[in-house]
TIFI-267344 format. One record per residue (C-alpha): x, y negated, z negated. Coordinates in steps of 0.001 Angstrom, whole numbers, padded with zeros to 6 digits, always signed. Each point is the difference from the previous one (the first is absolute). Layout:
// TIFI-267344
XYZ ...
END
This chain:
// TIFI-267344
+071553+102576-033075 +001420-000335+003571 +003577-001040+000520 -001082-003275+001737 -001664-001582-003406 +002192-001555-002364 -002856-000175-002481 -003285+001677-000728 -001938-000686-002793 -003162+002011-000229 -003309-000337-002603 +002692-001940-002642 -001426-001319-002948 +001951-001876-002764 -001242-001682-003134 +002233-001014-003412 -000242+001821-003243 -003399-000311-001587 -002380-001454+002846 -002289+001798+002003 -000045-002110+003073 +002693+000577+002704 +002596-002589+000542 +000186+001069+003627 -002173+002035+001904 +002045+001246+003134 -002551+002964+002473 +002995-000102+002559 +003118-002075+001160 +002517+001150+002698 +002874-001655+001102 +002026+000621+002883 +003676+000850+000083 +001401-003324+001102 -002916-002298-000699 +000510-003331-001043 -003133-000407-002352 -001111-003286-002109 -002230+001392-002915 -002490-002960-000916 -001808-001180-002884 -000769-002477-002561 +001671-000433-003747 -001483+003257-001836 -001156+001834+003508 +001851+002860-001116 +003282-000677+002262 +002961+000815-003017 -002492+002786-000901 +000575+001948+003494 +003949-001055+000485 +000711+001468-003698 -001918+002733+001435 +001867+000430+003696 +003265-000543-002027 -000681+002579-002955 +000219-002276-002771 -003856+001439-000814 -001930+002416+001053 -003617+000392+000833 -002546+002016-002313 -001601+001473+002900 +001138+000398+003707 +002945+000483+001829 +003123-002193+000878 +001754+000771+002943 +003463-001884+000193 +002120+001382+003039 -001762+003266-000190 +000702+000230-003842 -002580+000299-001814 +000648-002168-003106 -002469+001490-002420 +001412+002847-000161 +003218-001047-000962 +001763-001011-003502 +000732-003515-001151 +003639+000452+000298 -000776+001323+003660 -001864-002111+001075 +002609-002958-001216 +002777+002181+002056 -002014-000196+002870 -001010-003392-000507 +004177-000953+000423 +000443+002543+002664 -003025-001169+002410 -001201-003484-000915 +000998-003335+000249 -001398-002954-001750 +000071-003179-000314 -001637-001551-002775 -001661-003295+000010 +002544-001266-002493 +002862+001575+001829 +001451+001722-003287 +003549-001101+001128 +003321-000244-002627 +001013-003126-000591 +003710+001374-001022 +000851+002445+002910 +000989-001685+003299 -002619-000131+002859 +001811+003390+001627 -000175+001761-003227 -003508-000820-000390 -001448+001416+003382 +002007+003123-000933 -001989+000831-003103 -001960+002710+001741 +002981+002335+000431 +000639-000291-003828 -003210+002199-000399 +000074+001793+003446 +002494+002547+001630 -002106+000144+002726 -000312-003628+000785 +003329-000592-000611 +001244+003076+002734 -001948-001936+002552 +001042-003398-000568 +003307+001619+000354 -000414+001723+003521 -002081-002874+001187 +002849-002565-000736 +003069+001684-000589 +000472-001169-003673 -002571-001378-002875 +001578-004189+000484 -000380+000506+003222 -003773+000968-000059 -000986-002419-002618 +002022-002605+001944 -002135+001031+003815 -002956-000377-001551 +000296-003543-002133 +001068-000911+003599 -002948+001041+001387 -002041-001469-001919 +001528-003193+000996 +002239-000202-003240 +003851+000222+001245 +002228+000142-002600 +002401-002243+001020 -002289-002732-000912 -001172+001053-003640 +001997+003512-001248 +001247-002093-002664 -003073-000897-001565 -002048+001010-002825 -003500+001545+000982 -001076-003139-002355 +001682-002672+002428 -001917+001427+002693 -003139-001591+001674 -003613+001836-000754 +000283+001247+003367 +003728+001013+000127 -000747+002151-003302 -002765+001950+001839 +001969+000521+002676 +002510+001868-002149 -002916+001602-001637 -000914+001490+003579 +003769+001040+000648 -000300+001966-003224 -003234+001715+000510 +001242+000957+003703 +003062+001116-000620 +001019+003934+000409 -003206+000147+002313 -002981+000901-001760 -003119+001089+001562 -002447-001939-001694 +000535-004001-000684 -002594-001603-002843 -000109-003566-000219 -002107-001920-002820 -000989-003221+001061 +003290-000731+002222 -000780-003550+001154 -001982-001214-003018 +002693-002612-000775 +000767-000793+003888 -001458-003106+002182 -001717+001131+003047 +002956-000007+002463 +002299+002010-002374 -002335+002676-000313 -000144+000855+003679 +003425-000697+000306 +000514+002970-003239 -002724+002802+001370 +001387-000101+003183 +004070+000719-000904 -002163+002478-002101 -001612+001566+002477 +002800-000184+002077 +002366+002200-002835 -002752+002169-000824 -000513+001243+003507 +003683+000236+000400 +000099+002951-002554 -003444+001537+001116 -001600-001317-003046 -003709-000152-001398 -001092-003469-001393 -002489-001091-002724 -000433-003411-000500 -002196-001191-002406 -001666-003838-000232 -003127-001906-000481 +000840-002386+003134 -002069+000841+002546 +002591-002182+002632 +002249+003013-000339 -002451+002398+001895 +000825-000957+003588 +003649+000983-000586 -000939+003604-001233 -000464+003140+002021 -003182+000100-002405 -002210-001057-002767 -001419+001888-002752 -002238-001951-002233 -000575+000745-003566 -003585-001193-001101 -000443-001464-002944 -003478+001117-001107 +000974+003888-000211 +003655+000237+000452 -000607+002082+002980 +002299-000429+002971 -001110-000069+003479 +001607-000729+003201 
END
C-alpha cells in the first residue's frame, strides 16, 4: 500500500455466521491520506458493515483491510482494539458521552485507553485540560459558557460537538463519523462539518463520514456510494 492511502480495501467480502451471501462485496476502495470522504447509502446498504470493518470491530472472510498501512486481518482482536484507540477516532451517531463526568473529562476519554494519544495531546497543547479545553473551543463550545453542565443539559448539537472534541483529541489519523448530522436542521449541519473539517485538517487527519443525505455531497472532497442491490461500492 503506498504511504499516500489511508485506506485500501481490496477483493473484501463479509457475510454473518451461517449465510452464504456476502453482506458487502468490496473489489477495491482507496482513500487518500487527508481526504475528507462521505460514504453513502441507504438503511441496510451495508454502511455499519464497512466502518466495523475500517475500525476492526470485524473482519472480512476474504480480502484484505488496509488501515494506515496495517493490515487488520492479520492482526488479533486485542490488537486490533489497541490500534483501534491508538489511530482512530469516532464519533458515534449517539455520541456515547457520560452523563456523570464533566464535559472536559469526557473529551479526555481517549487517553484513558491510549499512551500514544495521550503523549500527543500533551505536546500539542502543553497539558491534557488544556487540549480538551482548545478543541471544545473550536468547535464553537467555550467553556465559559457551559463547563458546568451535565452532557444531559446540553443541546443535541452541543453534545455532538463534545462527541467530536473526544474523537479528535490526541490527534488521530483516521476520524469515523456515523451519521453526524442525523439529528441536525440543515443550517447546523454545515455549520458542524465545516468546524470539522476545519479540526481535522488542522491535525493532518483522514475523514469518513457516513450518511444517507445526499445534500451532504457538495461539502465533501468526495462521494462513494454504496449500492443497494449488491452491496458493492463504487465511486
Amino acid at each position: 500500500m503506498a504511504d499516500d492511502f489511508a485506506i485500501e480495501l481490496t477483493d473484501v467480502r463479509f457475510h454473518w455466521p451461517g449465510q452464504s451471501r456476502p453482506v458487502l462485496a468490496i473489489d477495491a476502495l482507496q482513500v487518500a491520506a487527508g481526504e475528507c470522504l462521505l460514504l453513502r447509502g441507504a438503511s441496510g446498504s451495508g454502511k455499519t458493515t464497512l466502518l466495523n470493518l475500517l475500525a476492526g470491530v470485524t473482519t472480512a472472510q476474504q480480502g484484505r483491510v488496509l488501515v494506515l498501512t496495517t493490515d487488520l486481518g492479520r492482526l488479533r482482536s486485542s490488537q486490533r482494539d489497541a490500534f483501534r484507540a491508538a489511530h482512530l477516532g469516532i464519533i458515534f451517531q449517539m455520541f456515547n458521552l457520560i452523563p456523570y463526568l464533566s464535559l472536559v473529562d469526557n473529551v479526555l476519554l481517549p487517553c484513558r485507553f491510549s499512551r500514544q494519544r495521550r503523549a500527543k495531546a500533551v505536546q500539542r497543547h502543553g497539558d491534557l485540560p488544556n487540549a480538551a479545553r482548545r478543541l471544545l473551543s473550536g468547535l464553537g463550545l467555550p467553556l465559559d459558557d457551559i463547563g458546568d453542565r451535565s452532557t444531559t443539559e446540553l443541546s443535541v448539537g452541543q453534545q455532538q460537538r463534545v462527541a467530536a472534541a473526544r474523537a479528535l483529541l490526541g490527534s488521530p489519523e483516521l476520524i469515523i463519523a456515523d451519521e453526524p448530522t442525523s439529528a441536525l436542521d440543515t443550517e447546523t449541519q454545515e455549520s458542524f462539518l465545516q468546524l470539522l473539517f476545519q479540526e481535522v485538517r488542522a491535525i493532518g487527519a483522514t475523514l469518513i463520514c457516513v450518511s444517507h443525505d445526499p445534500a451532504l455531497q457538495p461539502l465533501f472532497d468526495r462521494t462513494v456510494e454504496i449500492t443497494t442491490i449488491n452491496h458493492s461500492v463504487s465511486s
